[in-house]
N, C-alpha and C positions, 0 to 999 in steps of 0.2 A: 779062792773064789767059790769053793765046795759051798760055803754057806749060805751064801747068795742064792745058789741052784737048787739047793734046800728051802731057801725061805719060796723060792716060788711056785715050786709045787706043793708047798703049802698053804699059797694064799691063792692056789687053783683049787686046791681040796674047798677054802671057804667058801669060793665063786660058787661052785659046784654043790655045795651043798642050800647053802640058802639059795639058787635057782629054782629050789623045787617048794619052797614055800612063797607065801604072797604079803604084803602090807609094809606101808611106807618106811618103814621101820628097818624092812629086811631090806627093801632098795636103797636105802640110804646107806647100809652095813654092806652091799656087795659093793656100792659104788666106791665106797674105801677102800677095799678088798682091790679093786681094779686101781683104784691110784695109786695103794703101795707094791702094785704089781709094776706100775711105772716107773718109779722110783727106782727099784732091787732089777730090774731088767736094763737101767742105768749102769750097773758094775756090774754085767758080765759082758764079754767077749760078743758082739756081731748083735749086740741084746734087741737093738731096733727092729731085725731081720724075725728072731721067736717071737717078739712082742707084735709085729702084724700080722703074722700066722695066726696068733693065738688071740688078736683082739678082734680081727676079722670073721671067726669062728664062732664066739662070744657075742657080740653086739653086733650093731646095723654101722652098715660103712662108717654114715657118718660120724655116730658116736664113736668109731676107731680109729678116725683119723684125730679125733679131737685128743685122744691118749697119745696117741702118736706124733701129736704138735706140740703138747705137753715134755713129753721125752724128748722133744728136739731140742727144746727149753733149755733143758734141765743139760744135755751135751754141751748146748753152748754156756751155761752155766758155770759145767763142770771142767771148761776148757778142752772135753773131750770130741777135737776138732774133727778128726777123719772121722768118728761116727757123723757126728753134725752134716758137715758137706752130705757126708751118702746120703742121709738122711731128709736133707733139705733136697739134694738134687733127687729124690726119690720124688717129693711131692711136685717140683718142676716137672718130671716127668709124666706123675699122673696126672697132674691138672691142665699141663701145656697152654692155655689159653684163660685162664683166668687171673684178675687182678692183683692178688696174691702174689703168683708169679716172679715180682716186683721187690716184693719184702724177701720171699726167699733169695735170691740173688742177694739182695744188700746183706743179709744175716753171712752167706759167704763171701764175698768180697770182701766184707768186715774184720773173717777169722783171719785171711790170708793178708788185710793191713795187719791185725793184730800180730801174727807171728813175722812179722817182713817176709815174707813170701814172695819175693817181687817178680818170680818168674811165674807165679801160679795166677798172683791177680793181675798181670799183664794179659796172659793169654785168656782168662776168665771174663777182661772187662771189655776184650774185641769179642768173643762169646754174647756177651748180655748186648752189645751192640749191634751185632747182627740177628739176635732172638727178638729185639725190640726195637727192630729198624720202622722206621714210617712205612706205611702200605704193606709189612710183612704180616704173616700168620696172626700173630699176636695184637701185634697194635690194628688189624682189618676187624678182629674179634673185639675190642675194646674202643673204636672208632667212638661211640657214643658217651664214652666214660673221658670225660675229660680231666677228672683226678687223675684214673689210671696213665692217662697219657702224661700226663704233670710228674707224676712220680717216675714214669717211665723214663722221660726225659732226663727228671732232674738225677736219676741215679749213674745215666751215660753220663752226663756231662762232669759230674761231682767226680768220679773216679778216671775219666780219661785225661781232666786241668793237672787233677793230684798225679795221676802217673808222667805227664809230661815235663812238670814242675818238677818231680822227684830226677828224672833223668836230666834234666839244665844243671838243678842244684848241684849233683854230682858229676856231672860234665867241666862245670867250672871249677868245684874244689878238685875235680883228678887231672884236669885238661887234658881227656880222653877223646877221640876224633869219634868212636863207635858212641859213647853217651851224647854226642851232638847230635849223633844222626838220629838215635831214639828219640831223642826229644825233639826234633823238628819233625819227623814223622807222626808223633801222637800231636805236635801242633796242626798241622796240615789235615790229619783227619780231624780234628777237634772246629779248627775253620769249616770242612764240607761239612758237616752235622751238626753246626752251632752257630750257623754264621749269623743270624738274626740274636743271638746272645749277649746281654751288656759287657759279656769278658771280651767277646770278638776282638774288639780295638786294640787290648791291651796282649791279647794270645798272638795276634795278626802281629804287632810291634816284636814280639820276642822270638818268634818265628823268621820274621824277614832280618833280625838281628843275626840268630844264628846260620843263614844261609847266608850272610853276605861275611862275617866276620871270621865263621870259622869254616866254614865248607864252605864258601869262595862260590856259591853259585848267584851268581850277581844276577844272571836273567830272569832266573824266579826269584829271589829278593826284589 
């Protein structure tokens, strides 16, 4: 990785030097300078972590955040997931309240389908549903935005159906008593937060199927 660490204090020497000249020419050459600063801060070690020190120092926020959503890009690209997550929950963290918010989440949820992950997007998708509950922080801040609340919704619902499906599926091929109960418990919340949802009827049936058939709770079936 030595070279890596070379190429970037070298393509700081470039910043660095054409900052002190002027004409579109030179802006257009540091702005390359900073994109393959993106790139070579991709292979090293915590790279997101120097690349906002250093682009924060360099430019105006916003222009460093837009490198640094660039760089997220390019983690999830490069299938390099833990930086990705820190990465992406870095901007959840700074943004807290804005629309965005929404995509980040799905961008992890995503990694943690992609790798089967299934303990990490379990506990991540009751996370984004408590972050994006009706009348919480977020959605009181985005009240006006009715996309936002659309995507909002639709990214609880899309990964709570897929997690409680995933635990039936495998509840039936393992005939495991603890995979019942996962999966009627992600039905049961998936009814309180979706009960106006064209799936309802169809979650509602497979729900009151595995409380009556396999956990024997006939009262709430």
């Amino acid at each position: 990785l030595h070279e890596f660490d070379t190429a970037i204090e070298t393509f700081k020497k470039v910043v660095a030097q054409v900052a002190k000249a002027e004409g579109k020419g030179i802006i257009e050459f540091k702005n390359q300078a900073m994109n393959d600063l993106v790139v070579t801060y991709a292979e090293v070690d915590d790279g997101w972590v120097h690349a906002k020190d250093y682009f924060l120092k360099m430019l105006t926020e916003e222009q460093a955040y837009k490198k640094l959503r660039a760089l997220g890009d390019l983690y999830v690209g490069q299938d390099k997931d833990i930086y990705a997550i820190q990465l992406f929950r870095h901007f959840i963290e700074r943004e807290k309240t804005t629309p965005a918010v929404v995509e980040y989440y799905k961008i992890i949820l995503d990694i943690y389908k992609k790798t089967n992950d299934l303990a990490a997007l379990d506990q991540t998708t009751l996370e984004v549903l408590d972050y994006l509950k009706p009348n919480g922080t977020w959605w009181t801040a985005n009240s006006t935005n009715q996309q936002a609340l659309d995507d909002a919704n639709g990214l609880c619902e899309q990964h709570l159906s897929f997690l409680a499906n995933h635990y039936h599926r495998e509840a039936q091929r393992l005939n495991k008593a603890d995979l019942y109960k996962k999966a009627a418990d992600k039905y049961a919340l998936y009814l309180t937060r979706f009960s106006d949802s064209k799936q309802a009827y169809i979650v509602n049936y497979y729900y009151a199927e595995i409380l009556y058939d396999q956990l024997k709770d006939y009262k709430a079936a």
